[in-house]
Structures are given as C-alpha cells and as structure tokens.
C-alpha positions as CSV (number, residue, x, y, z in Angstrom):
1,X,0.0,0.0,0.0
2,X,1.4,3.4,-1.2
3,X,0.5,6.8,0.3
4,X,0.5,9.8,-1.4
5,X,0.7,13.6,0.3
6,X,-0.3,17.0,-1.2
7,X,2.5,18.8,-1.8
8,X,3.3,21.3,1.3
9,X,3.2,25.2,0.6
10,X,6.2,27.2,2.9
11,X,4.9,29.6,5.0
12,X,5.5,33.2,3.7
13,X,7.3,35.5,5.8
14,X,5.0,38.2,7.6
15,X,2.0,35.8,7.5
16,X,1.5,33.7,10.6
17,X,-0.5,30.2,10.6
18,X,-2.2,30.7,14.2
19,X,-5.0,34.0,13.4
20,X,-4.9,34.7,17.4
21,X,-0.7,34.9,17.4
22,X,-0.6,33.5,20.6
23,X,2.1,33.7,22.4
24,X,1.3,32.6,25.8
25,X,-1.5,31.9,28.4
26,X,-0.8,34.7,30.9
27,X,-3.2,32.9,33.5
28,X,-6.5,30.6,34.1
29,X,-9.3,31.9,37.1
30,X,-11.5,29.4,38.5
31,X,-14.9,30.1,40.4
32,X,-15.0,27.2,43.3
33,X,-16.8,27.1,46.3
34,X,-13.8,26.8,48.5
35,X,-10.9,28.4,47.4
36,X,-8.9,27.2,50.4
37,X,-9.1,23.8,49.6
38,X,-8.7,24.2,46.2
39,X,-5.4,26.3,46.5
40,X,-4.1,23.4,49.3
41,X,-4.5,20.7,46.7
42,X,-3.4,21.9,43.7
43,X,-0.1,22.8,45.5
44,X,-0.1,19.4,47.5
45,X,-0.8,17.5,44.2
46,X,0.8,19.3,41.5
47,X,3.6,20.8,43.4
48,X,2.0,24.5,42.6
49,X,3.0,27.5,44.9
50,X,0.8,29.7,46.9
51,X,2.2,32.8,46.0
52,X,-0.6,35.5,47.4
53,X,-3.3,35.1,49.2
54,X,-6.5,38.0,49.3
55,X,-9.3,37.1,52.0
56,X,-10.7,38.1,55.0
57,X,-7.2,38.1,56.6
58,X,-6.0,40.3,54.6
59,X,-9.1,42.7,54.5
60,X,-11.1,41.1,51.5
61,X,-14.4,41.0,52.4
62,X,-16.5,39.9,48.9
63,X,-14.3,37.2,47.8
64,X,-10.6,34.6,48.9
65,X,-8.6,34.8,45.5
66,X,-5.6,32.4,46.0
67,X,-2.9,33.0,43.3
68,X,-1.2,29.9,42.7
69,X,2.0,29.6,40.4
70,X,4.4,26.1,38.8
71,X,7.2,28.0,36.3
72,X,5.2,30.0,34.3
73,X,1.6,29.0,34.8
74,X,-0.6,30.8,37.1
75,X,-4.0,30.1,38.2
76,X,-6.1,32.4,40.0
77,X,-8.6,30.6,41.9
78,X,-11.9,32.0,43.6
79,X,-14.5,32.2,45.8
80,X,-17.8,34.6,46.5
81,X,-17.6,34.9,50.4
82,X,-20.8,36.2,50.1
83,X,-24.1,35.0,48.2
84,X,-24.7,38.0,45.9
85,X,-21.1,37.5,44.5
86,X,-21.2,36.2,40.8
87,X,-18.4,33.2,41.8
88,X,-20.7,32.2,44.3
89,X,-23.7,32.6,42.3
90,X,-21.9,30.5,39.3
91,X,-20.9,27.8,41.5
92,X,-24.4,27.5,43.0
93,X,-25.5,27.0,39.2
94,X,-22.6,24.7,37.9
95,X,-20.3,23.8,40.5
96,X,-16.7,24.7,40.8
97,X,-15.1,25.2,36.9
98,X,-13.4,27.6,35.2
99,X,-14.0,31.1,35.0
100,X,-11.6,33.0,32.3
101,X,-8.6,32.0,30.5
102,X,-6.2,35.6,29.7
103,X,-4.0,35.2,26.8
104,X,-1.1,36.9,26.3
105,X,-0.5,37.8,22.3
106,X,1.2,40.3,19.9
107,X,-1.2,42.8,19.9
C-alpha cells in the first residue's frame, strides 16, 4: 500500500499560521466554592506554589482569591464569600469550573 501527500506550501514570511498569534496563556481563574481547599490541593498534588493570598485576613471582604504559580503558569482561583457575588452565584448553578482563560499575544 502506497500513500501519497499533497504537496506542502512554505509559509510566507509576515504571515503567521495561528490567526490569534498567541504567544502565551498569561493565567487561568477558577470560580470554586472553597478556594482554600482548592489552593491546598493543587499545591499538595501538582507541586503548585501559593504565591498570594487575598481574604478576610487580609481585608477582602466579597471574595478569597488564592494566586497559585508552577514555572510560568498561574491560576487564580476563587470564591464569592458572600451570596450575591457572581463566583458564588456560578458555582451555585454549575459547580466549581473555570471562569476566564487571559491570553497573552502580539497585539
């Protein structure tokens, strides 16, 4: 059996193949119900480090955002500390996921 390929056209300077021209995924935020516990096991499990912390002990009082880091990829992960805030109110409706995905690109 013989296979036969279309022949490949080179890539042209000053055009790019990816329309977005990503170049990186500056950071991921998820809406959970306890950020806490989220932020403990996603540094006890996947080695990540708990690089900041914003709650009530440090004077936040709508919402615990728990900025975790491995190399370059961050997660921001969150949670309403009270019912009117839209992580809690998303979580009530889907459960813990994720929120927003930032890119970083060219322009």
């Amino acid at each position: 059996m013989s296979t036969t390929s279309l022949p490949q056209t080179a890539p042209q300077p000053g055009k790019s193949s990816d329309p977005l021209r990503l170049i990186d995924v500056d950071f991921v935020r998820f809406y959970v119900g306890n950020a806490k516990q989220a932020a403990y096991f996603y540094a006890q499990s996947f080695g990540f480090e708990i690089e900041q912390v914003s709650d009530l002990t440090t004077g936040s009082r709508d919402e615990a955002t728990y900025l975790l880091t491995q190399g370059n990829i961050r997660f921001l992960i969150t949670t309403g500390l009270h019912n009117d805030h839209p992580a809690q109110r998303e979580v009530g409706l889907y459960g813990d996921g994720i929120k927003d995905i930032a890119f970083t690109v060219e322009d």
